[in-house]
N, CA, C and O atoms as a GROMACS GRO file, in nm:
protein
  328
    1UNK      N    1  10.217  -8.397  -1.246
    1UNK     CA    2  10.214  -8.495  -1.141
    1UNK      C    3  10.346  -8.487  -1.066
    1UNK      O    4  10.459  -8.471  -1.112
    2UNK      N    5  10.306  -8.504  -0.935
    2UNK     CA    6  10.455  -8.488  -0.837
    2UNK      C    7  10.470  -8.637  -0.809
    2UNK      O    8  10.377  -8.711  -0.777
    3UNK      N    9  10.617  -8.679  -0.826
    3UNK     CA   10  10.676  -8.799  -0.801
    3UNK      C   11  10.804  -8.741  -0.620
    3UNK      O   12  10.839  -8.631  -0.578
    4UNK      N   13  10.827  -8.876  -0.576
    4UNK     CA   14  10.935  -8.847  -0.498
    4UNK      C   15  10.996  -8.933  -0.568
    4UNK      O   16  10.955  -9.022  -0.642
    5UNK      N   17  11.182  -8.869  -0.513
    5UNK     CA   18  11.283  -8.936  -0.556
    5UNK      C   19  11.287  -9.078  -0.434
    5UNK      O   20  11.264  -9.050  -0.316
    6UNK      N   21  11.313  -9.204  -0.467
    6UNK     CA   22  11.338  -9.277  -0.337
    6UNK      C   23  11.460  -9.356  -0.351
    6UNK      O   24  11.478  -9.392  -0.467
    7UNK      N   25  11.566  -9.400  -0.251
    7UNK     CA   26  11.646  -9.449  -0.255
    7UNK      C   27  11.651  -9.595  -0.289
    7UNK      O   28  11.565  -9.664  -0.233
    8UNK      N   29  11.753  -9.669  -0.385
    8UNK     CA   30  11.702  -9.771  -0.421
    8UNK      C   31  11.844  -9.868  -0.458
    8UNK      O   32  11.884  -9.913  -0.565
    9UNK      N   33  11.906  -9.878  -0.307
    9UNK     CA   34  12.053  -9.891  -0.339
    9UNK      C   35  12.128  -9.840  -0.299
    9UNK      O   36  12.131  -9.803  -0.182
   10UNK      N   37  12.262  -9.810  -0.431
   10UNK     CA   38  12.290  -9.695  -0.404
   10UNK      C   39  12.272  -9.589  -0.499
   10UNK      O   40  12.340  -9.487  -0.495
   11UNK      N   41  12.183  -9.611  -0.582
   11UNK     CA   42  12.078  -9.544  -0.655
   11UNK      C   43  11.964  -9.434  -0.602
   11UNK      O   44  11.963  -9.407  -0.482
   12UNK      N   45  11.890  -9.387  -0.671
   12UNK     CA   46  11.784  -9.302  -0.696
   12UNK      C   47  11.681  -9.362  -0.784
   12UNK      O   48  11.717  -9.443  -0.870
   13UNK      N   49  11.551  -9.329  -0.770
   13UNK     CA   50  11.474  -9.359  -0.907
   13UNK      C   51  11.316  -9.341  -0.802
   13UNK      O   52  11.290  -9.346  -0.682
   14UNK      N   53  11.244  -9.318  -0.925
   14UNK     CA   54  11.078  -9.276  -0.860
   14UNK      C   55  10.999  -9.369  -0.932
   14UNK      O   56  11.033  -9.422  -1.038
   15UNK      N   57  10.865  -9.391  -0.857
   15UNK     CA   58  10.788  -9.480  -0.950
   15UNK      C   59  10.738  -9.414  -1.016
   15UNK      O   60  10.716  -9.295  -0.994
   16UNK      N   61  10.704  -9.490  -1.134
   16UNK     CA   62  10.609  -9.474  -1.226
   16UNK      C   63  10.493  -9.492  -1.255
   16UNK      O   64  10.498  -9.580  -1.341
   17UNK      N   65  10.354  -9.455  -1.233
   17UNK     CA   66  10.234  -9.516  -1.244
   17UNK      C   67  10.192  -9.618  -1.334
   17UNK      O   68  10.232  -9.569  -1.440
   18UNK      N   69  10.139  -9.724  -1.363
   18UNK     CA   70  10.103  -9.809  -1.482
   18UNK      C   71  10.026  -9.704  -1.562
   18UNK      O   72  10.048  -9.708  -1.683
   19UNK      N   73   9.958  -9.631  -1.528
   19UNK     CA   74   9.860  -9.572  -1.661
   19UNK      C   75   9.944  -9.495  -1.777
   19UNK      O   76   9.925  -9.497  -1.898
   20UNK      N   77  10.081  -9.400  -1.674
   20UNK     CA   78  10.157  -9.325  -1.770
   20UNK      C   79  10.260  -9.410  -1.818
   20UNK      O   80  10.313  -9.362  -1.919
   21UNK      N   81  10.318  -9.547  -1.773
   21UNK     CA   82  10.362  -9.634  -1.816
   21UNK      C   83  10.314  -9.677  -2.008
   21UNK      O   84  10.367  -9.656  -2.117
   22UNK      N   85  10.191  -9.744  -1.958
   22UNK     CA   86  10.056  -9.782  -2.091
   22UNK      C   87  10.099  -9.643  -2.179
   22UNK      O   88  10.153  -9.645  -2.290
   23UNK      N   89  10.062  -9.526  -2.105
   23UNK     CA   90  10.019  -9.470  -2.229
   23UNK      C   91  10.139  -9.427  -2.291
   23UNK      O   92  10.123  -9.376  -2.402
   24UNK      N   93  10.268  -9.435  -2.244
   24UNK     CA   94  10.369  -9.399  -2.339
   24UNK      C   95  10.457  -9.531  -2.361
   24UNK      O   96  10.579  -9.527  -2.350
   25UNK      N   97  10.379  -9.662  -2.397
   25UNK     CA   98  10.408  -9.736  -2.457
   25UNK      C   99  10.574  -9.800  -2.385
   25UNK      O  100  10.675  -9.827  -2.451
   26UNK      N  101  10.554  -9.814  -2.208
   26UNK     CA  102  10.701  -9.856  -2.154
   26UNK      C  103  10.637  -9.975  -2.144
   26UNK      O  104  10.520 -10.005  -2.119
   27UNK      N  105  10.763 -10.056  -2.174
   27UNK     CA  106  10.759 -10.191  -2.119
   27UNK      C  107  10.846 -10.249  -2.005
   27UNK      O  108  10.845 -10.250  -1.882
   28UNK      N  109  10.934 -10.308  -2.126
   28UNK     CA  110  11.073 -10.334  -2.018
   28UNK      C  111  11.208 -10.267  -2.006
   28UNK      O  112  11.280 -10.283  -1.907
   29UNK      N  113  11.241 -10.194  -2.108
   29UNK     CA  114  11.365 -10.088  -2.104
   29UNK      C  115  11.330  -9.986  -2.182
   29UNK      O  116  11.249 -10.012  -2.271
   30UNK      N  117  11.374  -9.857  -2.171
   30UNK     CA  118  11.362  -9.733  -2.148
   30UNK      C  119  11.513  -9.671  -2.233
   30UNK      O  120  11.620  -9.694  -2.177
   31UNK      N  121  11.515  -9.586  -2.382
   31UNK     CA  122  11.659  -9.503  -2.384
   31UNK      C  123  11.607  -9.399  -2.246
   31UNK      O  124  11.501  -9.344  -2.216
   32UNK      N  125  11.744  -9.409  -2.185
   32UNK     CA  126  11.740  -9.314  -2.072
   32UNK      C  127  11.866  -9.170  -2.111
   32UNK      O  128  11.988  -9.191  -2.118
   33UNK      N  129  11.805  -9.041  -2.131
   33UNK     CA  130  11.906  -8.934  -2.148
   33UNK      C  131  11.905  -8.859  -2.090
   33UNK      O  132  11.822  -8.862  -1.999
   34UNK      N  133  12.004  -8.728  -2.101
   34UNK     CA  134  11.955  -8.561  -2.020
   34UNK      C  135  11.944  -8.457  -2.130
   34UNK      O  136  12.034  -8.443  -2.213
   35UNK      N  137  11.870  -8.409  -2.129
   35UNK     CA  138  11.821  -8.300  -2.224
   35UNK      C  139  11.777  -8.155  -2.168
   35UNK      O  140  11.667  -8.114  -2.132
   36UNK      N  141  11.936  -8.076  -2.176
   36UNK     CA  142  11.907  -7.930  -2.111
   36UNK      C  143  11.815  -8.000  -1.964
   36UNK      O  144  11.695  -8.019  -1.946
   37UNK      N  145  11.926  -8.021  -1.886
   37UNK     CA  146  11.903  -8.035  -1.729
   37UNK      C  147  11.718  -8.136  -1.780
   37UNK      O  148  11.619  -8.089  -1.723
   38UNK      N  149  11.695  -8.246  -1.870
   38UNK     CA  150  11.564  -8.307  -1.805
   38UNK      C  151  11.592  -8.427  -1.864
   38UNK      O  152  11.649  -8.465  -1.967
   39UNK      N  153  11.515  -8.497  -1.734
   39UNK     CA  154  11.574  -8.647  -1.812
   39UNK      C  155  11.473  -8.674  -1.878
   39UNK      O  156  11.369  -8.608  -1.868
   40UNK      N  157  11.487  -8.782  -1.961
   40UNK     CA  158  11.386  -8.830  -2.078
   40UNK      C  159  11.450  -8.964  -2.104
   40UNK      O  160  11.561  -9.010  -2.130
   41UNK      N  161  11.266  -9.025  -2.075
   41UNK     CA  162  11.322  -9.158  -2.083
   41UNK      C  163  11.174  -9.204  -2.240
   41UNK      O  164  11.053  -9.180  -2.245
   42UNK      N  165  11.240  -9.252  -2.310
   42UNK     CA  166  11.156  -9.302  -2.446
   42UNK      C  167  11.176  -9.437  -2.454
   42UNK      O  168  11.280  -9.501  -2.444
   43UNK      N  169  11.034  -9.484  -2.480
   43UNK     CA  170  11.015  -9.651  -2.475
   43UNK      C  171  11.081  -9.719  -2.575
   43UNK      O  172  11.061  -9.670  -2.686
   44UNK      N  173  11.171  -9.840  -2.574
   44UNK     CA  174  11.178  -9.949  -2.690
   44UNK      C  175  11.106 -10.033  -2.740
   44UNK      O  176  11.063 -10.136  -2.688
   45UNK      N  177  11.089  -9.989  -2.850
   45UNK     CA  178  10.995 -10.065  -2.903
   45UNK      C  179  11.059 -10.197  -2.920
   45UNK      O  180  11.174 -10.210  -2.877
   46UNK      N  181  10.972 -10.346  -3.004
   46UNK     CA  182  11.054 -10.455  -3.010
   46UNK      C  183  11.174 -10.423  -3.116
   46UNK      O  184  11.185 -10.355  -3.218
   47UNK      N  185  11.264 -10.517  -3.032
   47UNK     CA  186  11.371 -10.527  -3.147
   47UNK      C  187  11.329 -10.599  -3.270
   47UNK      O  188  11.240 -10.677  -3.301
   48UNK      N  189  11.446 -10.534  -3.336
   48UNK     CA  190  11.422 -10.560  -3.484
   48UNK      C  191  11.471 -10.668  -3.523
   48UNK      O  192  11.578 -10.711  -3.480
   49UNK      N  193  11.381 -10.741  -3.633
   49UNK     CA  194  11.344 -10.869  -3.672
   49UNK      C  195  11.330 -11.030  -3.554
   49UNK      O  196  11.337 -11.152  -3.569
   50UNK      N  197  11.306 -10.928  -3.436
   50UNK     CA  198  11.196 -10.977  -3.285
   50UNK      C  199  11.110 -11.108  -3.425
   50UNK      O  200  11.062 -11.067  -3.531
   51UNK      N  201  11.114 -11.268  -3.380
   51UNK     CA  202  11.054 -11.303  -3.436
   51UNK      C  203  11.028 -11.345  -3.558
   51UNK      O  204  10.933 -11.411  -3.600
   52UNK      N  205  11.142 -11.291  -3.625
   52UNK     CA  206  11.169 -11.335  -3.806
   52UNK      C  207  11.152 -11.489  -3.774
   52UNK      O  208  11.052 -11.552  -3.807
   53UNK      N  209  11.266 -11.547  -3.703
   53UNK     CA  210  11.275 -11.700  -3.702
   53UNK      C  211  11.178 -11.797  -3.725
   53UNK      O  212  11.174 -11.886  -3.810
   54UNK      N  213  11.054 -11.751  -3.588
   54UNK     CA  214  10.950 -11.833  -3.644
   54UNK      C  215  10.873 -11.783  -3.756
   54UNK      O  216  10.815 -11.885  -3.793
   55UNK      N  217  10.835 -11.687  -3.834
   55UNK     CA  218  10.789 -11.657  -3.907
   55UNK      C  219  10.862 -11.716  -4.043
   55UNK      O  220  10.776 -11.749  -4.125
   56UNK      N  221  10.990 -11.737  -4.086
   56UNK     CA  222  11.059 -11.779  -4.189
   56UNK      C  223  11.056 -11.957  -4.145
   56UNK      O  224  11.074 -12.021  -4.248
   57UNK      N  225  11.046 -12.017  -4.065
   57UNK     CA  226  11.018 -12.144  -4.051
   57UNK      C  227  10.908 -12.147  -4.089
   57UNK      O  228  10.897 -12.204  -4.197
   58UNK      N  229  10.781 -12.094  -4.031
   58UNK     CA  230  10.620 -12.113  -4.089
   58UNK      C  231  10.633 -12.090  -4.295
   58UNK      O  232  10.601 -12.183  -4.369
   59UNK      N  233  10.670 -11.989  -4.335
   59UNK     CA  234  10.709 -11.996  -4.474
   59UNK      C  235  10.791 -12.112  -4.548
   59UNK      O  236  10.757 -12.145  -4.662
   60UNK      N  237  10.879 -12.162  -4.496
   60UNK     CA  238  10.915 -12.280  -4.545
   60UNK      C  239  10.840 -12.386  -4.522
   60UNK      O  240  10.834 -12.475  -4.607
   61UNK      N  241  10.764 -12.396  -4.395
   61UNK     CA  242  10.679 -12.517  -4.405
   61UNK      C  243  10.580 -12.500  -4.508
   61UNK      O  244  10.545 -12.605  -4.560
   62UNK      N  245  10.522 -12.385  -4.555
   62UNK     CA  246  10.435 -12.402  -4.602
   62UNK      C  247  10.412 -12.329  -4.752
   62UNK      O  248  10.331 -12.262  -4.815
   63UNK      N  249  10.530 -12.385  -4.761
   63UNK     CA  250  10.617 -12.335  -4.932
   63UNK      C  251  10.635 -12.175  -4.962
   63UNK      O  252  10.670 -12.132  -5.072
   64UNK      N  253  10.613 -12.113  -4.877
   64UNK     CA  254  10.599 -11.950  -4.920
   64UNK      C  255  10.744 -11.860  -4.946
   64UNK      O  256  10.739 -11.740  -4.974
   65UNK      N  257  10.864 -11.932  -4.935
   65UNK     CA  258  10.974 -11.913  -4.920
   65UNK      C  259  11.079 -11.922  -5.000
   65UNK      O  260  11.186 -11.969  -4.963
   66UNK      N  261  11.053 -11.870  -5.129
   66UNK     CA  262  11.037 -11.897  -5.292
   66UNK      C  263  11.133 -11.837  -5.290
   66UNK      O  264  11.150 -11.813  -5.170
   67UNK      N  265  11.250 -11.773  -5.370
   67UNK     CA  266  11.328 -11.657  -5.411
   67UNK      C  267  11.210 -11.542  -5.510
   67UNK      O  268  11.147 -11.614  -5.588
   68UNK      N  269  11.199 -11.502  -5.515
   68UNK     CA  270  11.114 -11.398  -5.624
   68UNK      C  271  11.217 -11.318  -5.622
   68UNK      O  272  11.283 -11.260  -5.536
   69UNK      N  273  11.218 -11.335  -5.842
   69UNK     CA  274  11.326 -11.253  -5.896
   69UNK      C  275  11.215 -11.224  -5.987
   69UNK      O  276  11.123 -11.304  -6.008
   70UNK      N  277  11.227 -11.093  -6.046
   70UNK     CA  278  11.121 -11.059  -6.181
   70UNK      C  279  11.190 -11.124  -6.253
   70UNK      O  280  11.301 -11.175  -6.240
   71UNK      N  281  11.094 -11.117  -6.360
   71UNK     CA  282  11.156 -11.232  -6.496
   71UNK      C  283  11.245 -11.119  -6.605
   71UNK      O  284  11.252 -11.148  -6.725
   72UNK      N  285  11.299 -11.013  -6.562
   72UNK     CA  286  11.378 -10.929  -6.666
   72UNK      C  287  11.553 -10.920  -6.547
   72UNK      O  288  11.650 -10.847  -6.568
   73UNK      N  289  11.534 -11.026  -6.423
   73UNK     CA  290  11.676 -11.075  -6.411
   73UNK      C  291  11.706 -11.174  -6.447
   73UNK      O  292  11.612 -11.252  -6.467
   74UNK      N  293  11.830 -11.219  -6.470
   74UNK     CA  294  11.862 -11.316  -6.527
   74UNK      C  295  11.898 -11.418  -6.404
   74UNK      O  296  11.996 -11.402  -6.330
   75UNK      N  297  11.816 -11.512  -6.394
   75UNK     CA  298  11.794 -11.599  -6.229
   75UNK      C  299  11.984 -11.689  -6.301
   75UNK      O  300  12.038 -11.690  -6.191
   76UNK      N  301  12.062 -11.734  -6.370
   76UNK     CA  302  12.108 -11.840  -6.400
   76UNK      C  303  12.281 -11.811  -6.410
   76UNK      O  304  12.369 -11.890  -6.445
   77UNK      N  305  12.297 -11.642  -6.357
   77UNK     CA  306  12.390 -11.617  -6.332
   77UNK      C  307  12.508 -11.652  -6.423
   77UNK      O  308  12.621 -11.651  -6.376
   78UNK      N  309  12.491 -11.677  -6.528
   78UNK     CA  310  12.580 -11.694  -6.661
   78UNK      C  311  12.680 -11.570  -6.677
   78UNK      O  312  12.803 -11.564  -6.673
   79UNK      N  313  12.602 -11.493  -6.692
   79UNK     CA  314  12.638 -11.396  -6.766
   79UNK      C  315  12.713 -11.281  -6.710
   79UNK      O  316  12.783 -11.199  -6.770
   80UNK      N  317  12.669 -11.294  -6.515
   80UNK     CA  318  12.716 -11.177  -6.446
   80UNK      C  319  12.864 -11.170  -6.424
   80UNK      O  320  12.938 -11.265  -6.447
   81UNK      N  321  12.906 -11.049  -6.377
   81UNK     CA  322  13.068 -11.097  -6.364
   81UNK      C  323  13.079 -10.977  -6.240
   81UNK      O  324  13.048 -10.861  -6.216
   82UNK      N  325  13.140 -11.080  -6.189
   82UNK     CA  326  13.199 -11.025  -6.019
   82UNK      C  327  13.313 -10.960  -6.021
   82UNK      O  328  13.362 -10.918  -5.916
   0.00000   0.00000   0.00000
């Protein structure tokens, strides 16, 4: 597919179609690099732990938010030494 370059500023940049957008999974930012003279731009996925917050509030409301230790540690810390 042929793109033009268009001025956008004092920038450069071409559009992008939504379909090739979708299908390589772009959203809202892009790692942008050069690779042997080509640029390459690869989608971000969500950041990481995107969402823990409410998910660890829903677990405490609804008791799931336990410590789980197997029963061959010793939960009572007596014995350990720092």
């Amino acid at each position: 597919m042929k793109a033009s370059v268009v001025r956008i500023g004092n920038s450069r940049g071409i559009r992008i179609p939504q379909p090739i957008l979708e299908a390589c999974g772009i959203e809202e930012e892009v790692n942008l690099r050069v690779q042997k003279r080509r640029i390459v731009l690869e989608a971000i996925k969500a950041k990481p732990r995107a969402g823990w917050g409410e998910q660890l509030k829903q677990m405490r409301e609804s008791g799931e938010d336990t410590l789980f230790l197997p029963p061959e540690i010793d939960s009572e810390f007596q014995d350990w030494k720092w």
